[in-house]
C-alpha positions as CSV (number, residue, x, y, z in Angstrom):
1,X,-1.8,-7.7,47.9
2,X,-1.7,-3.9,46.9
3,X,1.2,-4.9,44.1
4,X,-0.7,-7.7,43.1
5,X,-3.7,-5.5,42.7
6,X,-1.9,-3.0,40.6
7,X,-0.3,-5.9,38.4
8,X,-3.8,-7.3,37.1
9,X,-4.3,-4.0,36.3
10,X,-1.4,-2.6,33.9
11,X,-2.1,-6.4,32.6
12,X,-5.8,-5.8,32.0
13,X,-4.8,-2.3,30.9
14,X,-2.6,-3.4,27.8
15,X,-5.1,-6.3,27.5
16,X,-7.5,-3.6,26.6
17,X,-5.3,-1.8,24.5
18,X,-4.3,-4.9,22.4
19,X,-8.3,-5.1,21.3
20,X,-8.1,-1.6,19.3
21,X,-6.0,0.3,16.9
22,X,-5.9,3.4,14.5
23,X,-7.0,2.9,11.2
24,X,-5.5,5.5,8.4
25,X,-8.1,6.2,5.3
26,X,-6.7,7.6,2.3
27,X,-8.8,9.3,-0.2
28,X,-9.7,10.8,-3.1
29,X,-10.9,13.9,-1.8
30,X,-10.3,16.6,0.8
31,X,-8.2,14.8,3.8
32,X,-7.5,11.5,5.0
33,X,-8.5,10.1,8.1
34,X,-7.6,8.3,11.8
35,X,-10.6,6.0,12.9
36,X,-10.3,3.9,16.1
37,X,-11.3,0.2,15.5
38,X,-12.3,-2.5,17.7
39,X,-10.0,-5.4,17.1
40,X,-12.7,-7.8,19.0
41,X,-15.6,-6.5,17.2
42,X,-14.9,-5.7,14.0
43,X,-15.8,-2.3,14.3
44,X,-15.5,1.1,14.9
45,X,-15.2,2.7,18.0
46,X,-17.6,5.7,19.1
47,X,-16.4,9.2,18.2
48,X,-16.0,11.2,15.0
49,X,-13.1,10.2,12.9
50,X,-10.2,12.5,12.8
51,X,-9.4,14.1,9.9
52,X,-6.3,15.6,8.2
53,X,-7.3,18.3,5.3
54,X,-5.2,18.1,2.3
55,X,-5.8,17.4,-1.5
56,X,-6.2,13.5,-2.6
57,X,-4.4,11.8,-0.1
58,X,-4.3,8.6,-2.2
59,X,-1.6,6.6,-0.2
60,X,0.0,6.5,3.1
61,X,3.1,5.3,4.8
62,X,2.5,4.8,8.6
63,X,5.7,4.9,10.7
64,X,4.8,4.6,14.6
65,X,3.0,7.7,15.2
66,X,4.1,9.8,11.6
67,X,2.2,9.8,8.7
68,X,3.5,10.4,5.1
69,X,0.5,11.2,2.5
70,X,1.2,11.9,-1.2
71,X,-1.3,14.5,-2.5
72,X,-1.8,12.8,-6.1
73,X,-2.2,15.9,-8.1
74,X,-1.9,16.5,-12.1
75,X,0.2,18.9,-11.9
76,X,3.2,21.1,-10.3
77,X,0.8,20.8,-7.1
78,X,1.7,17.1,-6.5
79,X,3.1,17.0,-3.0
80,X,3.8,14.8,-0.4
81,X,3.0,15.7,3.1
82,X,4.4,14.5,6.8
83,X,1.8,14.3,9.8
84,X,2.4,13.6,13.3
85,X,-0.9,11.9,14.8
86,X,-1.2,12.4,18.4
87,X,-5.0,10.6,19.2
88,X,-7.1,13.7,18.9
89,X,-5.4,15.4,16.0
90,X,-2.7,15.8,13.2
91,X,0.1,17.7,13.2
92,X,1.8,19.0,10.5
93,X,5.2,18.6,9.7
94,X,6.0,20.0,6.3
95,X,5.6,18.8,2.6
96,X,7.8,18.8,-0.5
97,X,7.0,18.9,-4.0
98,X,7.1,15.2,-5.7
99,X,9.3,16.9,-9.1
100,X,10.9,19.9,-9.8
101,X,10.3,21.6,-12.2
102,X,8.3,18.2,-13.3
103,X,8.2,14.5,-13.1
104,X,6.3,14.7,-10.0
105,X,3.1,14.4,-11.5
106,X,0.1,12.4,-9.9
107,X,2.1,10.7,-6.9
108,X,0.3,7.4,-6.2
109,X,2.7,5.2,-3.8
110,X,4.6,6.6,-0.4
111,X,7.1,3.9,1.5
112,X,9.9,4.7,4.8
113,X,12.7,3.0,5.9
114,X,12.6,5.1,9.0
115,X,15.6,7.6,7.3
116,X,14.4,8.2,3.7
117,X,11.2,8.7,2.3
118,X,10.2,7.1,-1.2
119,X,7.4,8.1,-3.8
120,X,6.0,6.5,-6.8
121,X,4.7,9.2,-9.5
122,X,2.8,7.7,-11.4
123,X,2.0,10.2,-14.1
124,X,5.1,11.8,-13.5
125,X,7.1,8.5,-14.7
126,X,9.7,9.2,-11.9
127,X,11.0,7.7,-8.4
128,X,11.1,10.6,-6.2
129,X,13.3,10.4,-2.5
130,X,13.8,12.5,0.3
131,X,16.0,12.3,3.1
132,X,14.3,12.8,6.7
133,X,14.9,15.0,9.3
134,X,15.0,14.0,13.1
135,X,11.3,15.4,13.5
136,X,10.3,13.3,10.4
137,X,9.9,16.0,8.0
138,X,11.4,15.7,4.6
139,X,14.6,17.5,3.4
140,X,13.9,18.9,-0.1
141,X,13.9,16.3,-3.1
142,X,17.3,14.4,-2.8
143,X,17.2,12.5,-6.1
144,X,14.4,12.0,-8.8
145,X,14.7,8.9,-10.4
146,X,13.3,8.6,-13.9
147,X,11.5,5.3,-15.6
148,X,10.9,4.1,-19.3
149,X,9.0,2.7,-21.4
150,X,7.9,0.1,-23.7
151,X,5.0,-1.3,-23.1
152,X,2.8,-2.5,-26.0
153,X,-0.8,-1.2,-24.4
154,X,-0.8,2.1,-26.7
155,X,-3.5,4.1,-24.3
156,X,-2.1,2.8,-20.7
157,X,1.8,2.4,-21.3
158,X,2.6,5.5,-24.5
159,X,4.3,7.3,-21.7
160,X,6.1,6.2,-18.2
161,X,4.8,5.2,-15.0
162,X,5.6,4.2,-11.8
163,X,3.2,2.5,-9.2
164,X,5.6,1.5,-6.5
165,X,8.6,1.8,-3.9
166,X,9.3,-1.0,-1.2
167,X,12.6,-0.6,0.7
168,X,14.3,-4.4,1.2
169,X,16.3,-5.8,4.0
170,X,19.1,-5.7,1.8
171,X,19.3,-2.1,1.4
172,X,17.7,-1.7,-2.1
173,X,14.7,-0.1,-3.5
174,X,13.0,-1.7,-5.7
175,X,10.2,0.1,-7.9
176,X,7.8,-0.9,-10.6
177,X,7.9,0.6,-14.0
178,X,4.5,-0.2,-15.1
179,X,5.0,0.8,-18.8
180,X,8.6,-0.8,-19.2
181,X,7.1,-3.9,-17.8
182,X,9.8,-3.8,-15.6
183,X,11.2,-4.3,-12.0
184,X,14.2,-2.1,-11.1
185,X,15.9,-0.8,-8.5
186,X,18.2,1.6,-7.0
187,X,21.0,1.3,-4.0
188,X,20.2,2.5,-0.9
189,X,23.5,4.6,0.9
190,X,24.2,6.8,3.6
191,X,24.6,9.3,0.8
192,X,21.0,8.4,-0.7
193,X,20.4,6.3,-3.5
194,X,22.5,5.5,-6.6
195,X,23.2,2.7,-9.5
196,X,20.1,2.3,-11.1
197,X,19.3,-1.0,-12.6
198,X,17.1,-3.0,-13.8
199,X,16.0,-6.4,-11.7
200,X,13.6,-8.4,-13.7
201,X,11.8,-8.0,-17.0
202,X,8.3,-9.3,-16.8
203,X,5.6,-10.7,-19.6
204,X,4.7,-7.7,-21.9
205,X,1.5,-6.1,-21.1
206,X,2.1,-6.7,-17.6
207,X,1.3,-3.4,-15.8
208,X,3.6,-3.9,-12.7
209,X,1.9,-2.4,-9.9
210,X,3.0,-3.2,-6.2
211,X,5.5,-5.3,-4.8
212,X,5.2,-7.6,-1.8
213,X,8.2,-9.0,0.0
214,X,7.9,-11.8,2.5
215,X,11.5,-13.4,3.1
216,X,12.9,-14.6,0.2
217,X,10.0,-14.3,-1.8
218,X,9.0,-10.8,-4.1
219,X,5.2,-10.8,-5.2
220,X,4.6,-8.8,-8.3
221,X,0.8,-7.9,-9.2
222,X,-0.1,-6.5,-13.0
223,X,-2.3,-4.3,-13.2
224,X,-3.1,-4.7,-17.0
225,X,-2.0,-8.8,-17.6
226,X,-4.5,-9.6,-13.7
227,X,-1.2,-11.7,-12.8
228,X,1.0,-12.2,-10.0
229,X,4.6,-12.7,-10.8
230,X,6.2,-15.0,-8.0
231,X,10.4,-14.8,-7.6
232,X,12.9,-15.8,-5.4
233,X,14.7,-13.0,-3.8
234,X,17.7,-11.3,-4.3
235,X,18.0,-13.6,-7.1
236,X,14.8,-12.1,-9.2
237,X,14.4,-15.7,-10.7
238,X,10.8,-16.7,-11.6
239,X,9.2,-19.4,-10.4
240,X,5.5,-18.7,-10.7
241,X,2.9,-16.3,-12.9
242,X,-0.6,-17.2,-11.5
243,X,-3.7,-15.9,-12.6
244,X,-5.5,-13.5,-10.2
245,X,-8.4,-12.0,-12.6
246,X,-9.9,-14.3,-14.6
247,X,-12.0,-12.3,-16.4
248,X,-9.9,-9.7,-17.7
249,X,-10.9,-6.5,-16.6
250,X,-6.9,-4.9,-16.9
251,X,-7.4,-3.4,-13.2
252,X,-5.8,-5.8,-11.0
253,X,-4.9,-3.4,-7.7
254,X,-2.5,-4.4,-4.4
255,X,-1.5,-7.4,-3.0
256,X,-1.4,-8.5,1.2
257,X,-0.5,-11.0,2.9
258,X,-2.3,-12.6,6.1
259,X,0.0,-11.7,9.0
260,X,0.3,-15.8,9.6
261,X,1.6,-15.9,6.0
262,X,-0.3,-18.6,4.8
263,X,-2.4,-16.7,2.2
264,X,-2.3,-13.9,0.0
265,X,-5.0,-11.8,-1.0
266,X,-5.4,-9.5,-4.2
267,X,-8.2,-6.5,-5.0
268,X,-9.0,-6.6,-8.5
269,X,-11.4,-3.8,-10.0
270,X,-13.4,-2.3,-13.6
271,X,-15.1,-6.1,-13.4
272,X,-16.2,-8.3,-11.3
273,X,-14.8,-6.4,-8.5
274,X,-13.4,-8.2,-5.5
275,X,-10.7,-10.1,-3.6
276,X,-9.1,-13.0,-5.0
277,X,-7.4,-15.7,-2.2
278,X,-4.5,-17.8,-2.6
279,X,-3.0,-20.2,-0.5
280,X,1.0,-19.8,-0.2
281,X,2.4,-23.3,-0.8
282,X,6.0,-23.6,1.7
283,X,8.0,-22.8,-1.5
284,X,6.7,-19.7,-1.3
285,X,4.3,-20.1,-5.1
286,X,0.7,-19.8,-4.9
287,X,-2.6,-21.6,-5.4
288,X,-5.8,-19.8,-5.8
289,X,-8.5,-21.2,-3.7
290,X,-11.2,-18.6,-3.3
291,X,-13.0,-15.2,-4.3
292,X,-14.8,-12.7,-2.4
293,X,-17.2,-10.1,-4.3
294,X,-16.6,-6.7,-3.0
295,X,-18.1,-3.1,-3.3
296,X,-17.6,-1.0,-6.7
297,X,-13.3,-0.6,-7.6
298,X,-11.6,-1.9,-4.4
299,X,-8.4,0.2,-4.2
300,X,-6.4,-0.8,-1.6
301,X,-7.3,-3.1,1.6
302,X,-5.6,-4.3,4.7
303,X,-5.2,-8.2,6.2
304,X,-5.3,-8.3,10.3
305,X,-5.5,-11.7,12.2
306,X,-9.4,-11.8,12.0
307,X,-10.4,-9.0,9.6
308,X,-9.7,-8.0,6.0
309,X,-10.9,-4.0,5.3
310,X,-11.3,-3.0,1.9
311,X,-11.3,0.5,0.3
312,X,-13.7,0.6,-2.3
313,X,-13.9,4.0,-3.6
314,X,-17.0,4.5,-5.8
315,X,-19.0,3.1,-2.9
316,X,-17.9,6.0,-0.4
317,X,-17.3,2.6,1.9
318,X,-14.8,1.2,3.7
319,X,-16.3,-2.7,3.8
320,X,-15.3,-4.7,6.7
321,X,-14.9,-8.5,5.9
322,X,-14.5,-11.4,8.9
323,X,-11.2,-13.4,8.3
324,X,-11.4,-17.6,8.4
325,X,-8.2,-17.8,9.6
326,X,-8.0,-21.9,8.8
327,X,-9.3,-21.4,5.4
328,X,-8.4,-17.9,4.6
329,X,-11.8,-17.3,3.5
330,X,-13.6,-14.0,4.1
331,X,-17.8,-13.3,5.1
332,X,-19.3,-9.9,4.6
333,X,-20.0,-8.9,8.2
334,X,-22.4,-5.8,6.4
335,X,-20.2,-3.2,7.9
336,X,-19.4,-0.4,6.3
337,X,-17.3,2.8,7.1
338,X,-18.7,5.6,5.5
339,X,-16.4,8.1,3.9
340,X,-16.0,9.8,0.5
341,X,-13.9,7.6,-2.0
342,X,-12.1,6.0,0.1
343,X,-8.6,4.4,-2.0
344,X,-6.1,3.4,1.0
345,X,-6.8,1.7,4.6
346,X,-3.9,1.3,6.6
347,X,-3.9,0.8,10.8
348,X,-1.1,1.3,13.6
């Protein structure tokens, strides 16, 4: 009877750890932050949110209990930084400089394959990458990978940018270069990365902004055009460019999909802000089948099972949004996390 009796209760121990997780808010201001969350409820747990101080934290990378936070900086300041989070605090565990002497200016995208650590700068026009140590700090910069351009948007595409890094199964590392119109990539080796190429050239005045992978299919959102760029993957063939802002406010954001993989969801912002739904046909194209109005310039967001979180930043809110998970639609449950410009929402 005893071991019985301790058996119901490990199970309705990790029972009541399933219903709550760690949410990671990125901002635009002095620190980022780790918020408990009620997975039941929809809402945050009691206690103050913990907070780790450094300058515009703008995107994370969450790998188990590290956290990797570029500080997107104008200048020879830009930096990314490695935290351990152990619960009730943040632990530093170094940062390097995203270019030397430049090209690391304004990093705005941080991705891990667990051994190195990738970074999008954006105004810097450059893929930066580091190799990790065993305590998950960075080595200093291992290569700096440098974009072009070509765009035909004068004021958003005169010089090179780059909004993106997503390691693939395959051992690549595909980036955007949001002024070449372009998605390229690099090989990913035991010695680092090499053989730089370019993977697919998309529609002029594109903007390519973040990649998703799901299997063998690479999503592709333009910021500028307010597409989304289907293709089959390795291949980089198109099969699909579907509109995701119909009113064509050039601000088009990121791109998630629900963790069933039946819809995909995108945050488009500077009009008409909100989340635009699509329904993810078996071949892997999409069909827009809904819109959800959001708060003022939603940045980044997250998808769980039964909740969507969106960062809007010139709210100060992070707006929680219950998740049909039939219909993929989303309701405004009216709760709000309140935190100063909030740009990334991530959880663990």
């Amino acid at each position: 009877m005893k071991r019985i009796l301790a058996i119901l209760t490990m199970l309705a121990a990790l029972s009541a750890c399933q219903q709550s997780a760690t949410l990671f808010v990125g901002t635009y201001s002095d620190g980022f932050y780790a918020i408990d969350f009620d997975l039941d409820k929809g809402d945050v747990l009691p206690g103050k949110p913990v907070k780790a101080p450094m300058p515009n934290p703008s995107f994370l990378a969450i790998d188990g209990n590290k956290v990797y936070a570029v500080s997107e900086m104008p200048d020879s300041t830009a930096a990314v930084y490695a935290w351990r989070y152990g619960g009730n605090g943040f632990a530093l565990l170094g940062n390097q400089p995203t270019g030397l002497p430049a090209g690391g200016e304004d990093p705005c995208y941080v991705s891990t394959d667990g051994r190195l650590l990738a970074v999008a700068n954006y105004s810097g026009g450059s893929l930066a990458v580091y190799k990790l140590k065993e305590d998950g700090s960075m080595a200093p910069l291992d290569s700096l990978v440098f974009s072009g351009t070509g765009g035909p948007d004068l004021s958003r595409q005169d010089k090179a940018h780059v909004h993106c890094a997503l390691f693939t199964p395959d051992n690549q590392l595909l980036f955007t270069e949001f002024s070449a119109d372009a998605i390229s990539s690099v090989d990913v080796t035991p010695l680092g990365v090499s053989n730089y190429r370019k993977r697919a050239q998309l529609p002029a005045d594109f903007g390519p902004r973040h990649l998703l992978l799901s299997g063998n299919r690479l999503y592709c959102i333009g910021e500028l055009s307010g597409d989304i760029a289907v293709y089959a993957y390795p291949q980089m063939t198109l099969l699909q460019v579907v509109k995701a802002d119909e009113v064509d406010a050039r601000g088009a954001a990121d791109l998630h999909l629900s963790p069933d993989g039946k819809f995909l969801y995108a945050s488009l912002r500077l009009q008409n802000d909100g989340i635009a739904l699509f329904h993810v046909n078996p071949d892997g194209t999409l069909d827009k089948v809904g819109y959800q109005h959001t708060g003022a310039h939603p940045r980044n967001f997250t998808v769980l099972d039964r909740w969507v979180l969106v960062a809007c930043r010139d709210t100060d809110q992070v707006e929680i949004y219950a998740r049909d998970k039939k219909s993929g639609s989303l309701q405004d449950t009216g709760r709000r996390i309140q935190l100063p410009k909030p740009v990334f929402v991530g959880i663990y």
